[in-house]
N, C-alpha and C positions, 0 to 999 in steps of 0.2 A: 664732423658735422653735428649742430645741433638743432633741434627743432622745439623752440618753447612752446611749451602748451599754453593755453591761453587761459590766467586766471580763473575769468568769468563762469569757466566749466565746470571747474572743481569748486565753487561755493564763494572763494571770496567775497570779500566784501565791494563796493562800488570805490570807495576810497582806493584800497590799495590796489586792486585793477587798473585805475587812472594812472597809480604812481607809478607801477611798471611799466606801462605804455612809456609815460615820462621818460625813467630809465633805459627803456631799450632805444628810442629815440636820441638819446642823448648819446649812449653808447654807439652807433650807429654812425654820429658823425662827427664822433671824437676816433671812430673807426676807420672813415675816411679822409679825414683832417693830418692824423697828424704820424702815419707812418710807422705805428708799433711803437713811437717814442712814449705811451703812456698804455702802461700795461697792468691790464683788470686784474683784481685781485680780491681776495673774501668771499662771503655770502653769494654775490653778483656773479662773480666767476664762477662758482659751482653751479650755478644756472647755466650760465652760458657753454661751463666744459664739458658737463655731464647731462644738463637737463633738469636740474635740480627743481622742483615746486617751493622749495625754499624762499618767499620771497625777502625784500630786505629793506631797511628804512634810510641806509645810509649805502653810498655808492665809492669804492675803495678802486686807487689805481698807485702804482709804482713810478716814480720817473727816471726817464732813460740819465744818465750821465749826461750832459751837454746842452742838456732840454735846458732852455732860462725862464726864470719867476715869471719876466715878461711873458713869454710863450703860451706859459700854462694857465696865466691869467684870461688869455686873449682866446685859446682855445676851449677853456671850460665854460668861459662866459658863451660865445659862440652856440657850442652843442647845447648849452641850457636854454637857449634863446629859439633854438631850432626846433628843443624838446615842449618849450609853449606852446609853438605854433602846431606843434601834431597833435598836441592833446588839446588846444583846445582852451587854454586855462585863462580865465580874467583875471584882471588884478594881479597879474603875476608880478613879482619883486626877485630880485638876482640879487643877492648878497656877499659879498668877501668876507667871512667869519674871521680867517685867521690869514695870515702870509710871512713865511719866516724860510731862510735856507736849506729848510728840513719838510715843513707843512703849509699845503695850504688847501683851504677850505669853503667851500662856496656852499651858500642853501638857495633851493628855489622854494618859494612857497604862493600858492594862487589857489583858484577856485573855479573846478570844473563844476555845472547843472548844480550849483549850492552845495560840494561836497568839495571839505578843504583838502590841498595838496602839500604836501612837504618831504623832503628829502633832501639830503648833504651829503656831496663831492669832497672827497677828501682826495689828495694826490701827497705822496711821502717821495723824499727827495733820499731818505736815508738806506742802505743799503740796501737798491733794488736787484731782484733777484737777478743771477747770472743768465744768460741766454738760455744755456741746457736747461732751466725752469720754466722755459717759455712758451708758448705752443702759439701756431694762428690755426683757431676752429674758425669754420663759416657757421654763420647764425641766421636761422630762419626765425624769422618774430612770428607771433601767432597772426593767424589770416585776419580775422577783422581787424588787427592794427593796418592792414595795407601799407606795409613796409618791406621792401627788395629784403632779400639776403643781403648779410654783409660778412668780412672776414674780420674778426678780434683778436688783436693780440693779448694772450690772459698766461695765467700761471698754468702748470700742467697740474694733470690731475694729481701726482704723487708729490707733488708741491703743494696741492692745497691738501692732502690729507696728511702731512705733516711737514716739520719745517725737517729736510734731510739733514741726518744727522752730520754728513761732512760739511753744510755751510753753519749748524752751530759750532763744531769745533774750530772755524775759521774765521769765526767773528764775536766767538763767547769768549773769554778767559775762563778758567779752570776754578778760580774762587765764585764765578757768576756760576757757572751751572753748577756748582757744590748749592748755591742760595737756592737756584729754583727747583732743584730735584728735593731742598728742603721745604721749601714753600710751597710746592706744587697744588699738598692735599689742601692745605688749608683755603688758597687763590681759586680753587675748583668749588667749593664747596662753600664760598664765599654768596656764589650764585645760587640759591637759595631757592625753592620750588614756587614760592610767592613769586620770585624777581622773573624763575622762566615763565609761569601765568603770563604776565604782564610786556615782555620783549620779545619774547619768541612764541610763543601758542598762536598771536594772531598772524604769525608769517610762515605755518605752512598748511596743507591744507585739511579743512574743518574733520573730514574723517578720519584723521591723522591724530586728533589733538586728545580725542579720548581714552587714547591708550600710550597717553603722557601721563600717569599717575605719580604720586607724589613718593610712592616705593619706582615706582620706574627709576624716575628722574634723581635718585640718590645711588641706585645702582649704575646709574650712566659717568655720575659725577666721578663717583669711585674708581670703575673702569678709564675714566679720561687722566685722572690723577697718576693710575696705577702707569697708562702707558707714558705718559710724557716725562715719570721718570725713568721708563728706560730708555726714551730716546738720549735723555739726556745722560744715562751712565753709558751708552753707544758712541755718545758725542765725544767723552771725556776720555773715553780709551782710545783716541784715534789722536793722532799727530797734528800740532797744531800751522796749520799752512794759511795763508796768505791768499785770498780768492778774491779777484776783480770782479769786473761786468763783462766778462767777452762780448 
């Protein structure tokens, strides 16, 4: 069970307040829509599975095997449309970004009391997690959204704190994780204390963000570098097998 807190408490801004509302609303009856065949994933999910303050600008789901382009077009548009009508938002626009047998991508973007809204659905077609990654938490929205509980199907928590090391050896080849256990420090550190300022400082909360220092956030980088290559020399000594969607 998860209970989000409700932006507004912790300082947020008015904008991103709105945008969550959006998001949980949208999540909610893509929740009751479409029967776990579209399963939360990222940022979002860590909200949803743990309770995270984490907020997020873009909204990430997996698609089940057998779900069709049709389906997901017809269901995201749906939840986004549902997600207007709870928040509120004028001029709202539904956009189809991208659509291909792998991604596809919708923005909504409007305007709540003259404060703009935006956020992009992505749904990936490409190897979504197997079931044992999958969890249904009940989700309680925060009170002044005036929104039921609802059950989400999302990633489990030890899926979203790293990708386990037997589905890389099942889906990496032995010369790919040789590249990114080489590439790892560099791709980490790539993200640069200017770039976290600017993507991530405004998405968690404001008492939080002053002891993101610019020494902090080099020793975080290093530490994220250090472990992902050893998930990745974890991955590489283990036998290479063949893993569905059960």
């Amino acid at each position: 069970m998860s209970n989000l807190d409700d932006p507004r408490d912790l300082g947020f801004s008015a904008a991103l307040s709105v945008i969550d509302r959006c998001q949980i609303a949208m999540l909610r009856e893509v929740a009751h829509a479409n029967d776990g065949r579209l399963v939360l994933k990222g940022g979002m999910a860590m909200r949803v599975a743990v309770g995270s303050m984490r907020l997020t600008k873009d909204v990430a789901f997996d698609r089940a095997e057998g779900m069709s382009i049709a389906s997901v077009h017809s269901h995201l548009r749906h939840a986004l449309q549902r997600a207007v009508q709870s928040a509120g938002l004028r001029g709202a626009e539904i956009d189809l970004g991208k659509s291909t047998d792998t991604t596809v991508r919708m923005r909504l973007a409007g305007v709540v009391q003259g404060t703009p809204v935006r956020f992009v659905v992505e749904v990936s077609g490409r190897h979504p997690a197997p079931k044992s990654c999958q969890a249904r938490v009940q989700v309680t929205p925060p009170a002044r959204d005036g929104m039921a509980p609802f059950v989400m199907t999302c990633h489990t928590q030890n899926m979203l704190a790293c990708q386990p090391q037997v589905i890389l050896a099942s889906r990496v080849g032995q010369p790919a994780l040789l590249q990114i256990k080489t590439d790892a420090l560099d791709k980490v550190t790539s993200i640069d204390f200017q770039l976290a300022q600017q993507e991530l400082l405004p998405y968690i909360p404001p008492d939080q963000r002053a002891a993101l220092t610019h020494d902090r956030w080099e020793e975080m980088t290093l530490t994220v570098a250090q472990v992902v290559q050893s998930w990745v020399s974890g991955a590489s000594a283990l036998p290479t097998v063949t893993m569905g969607s059960p």
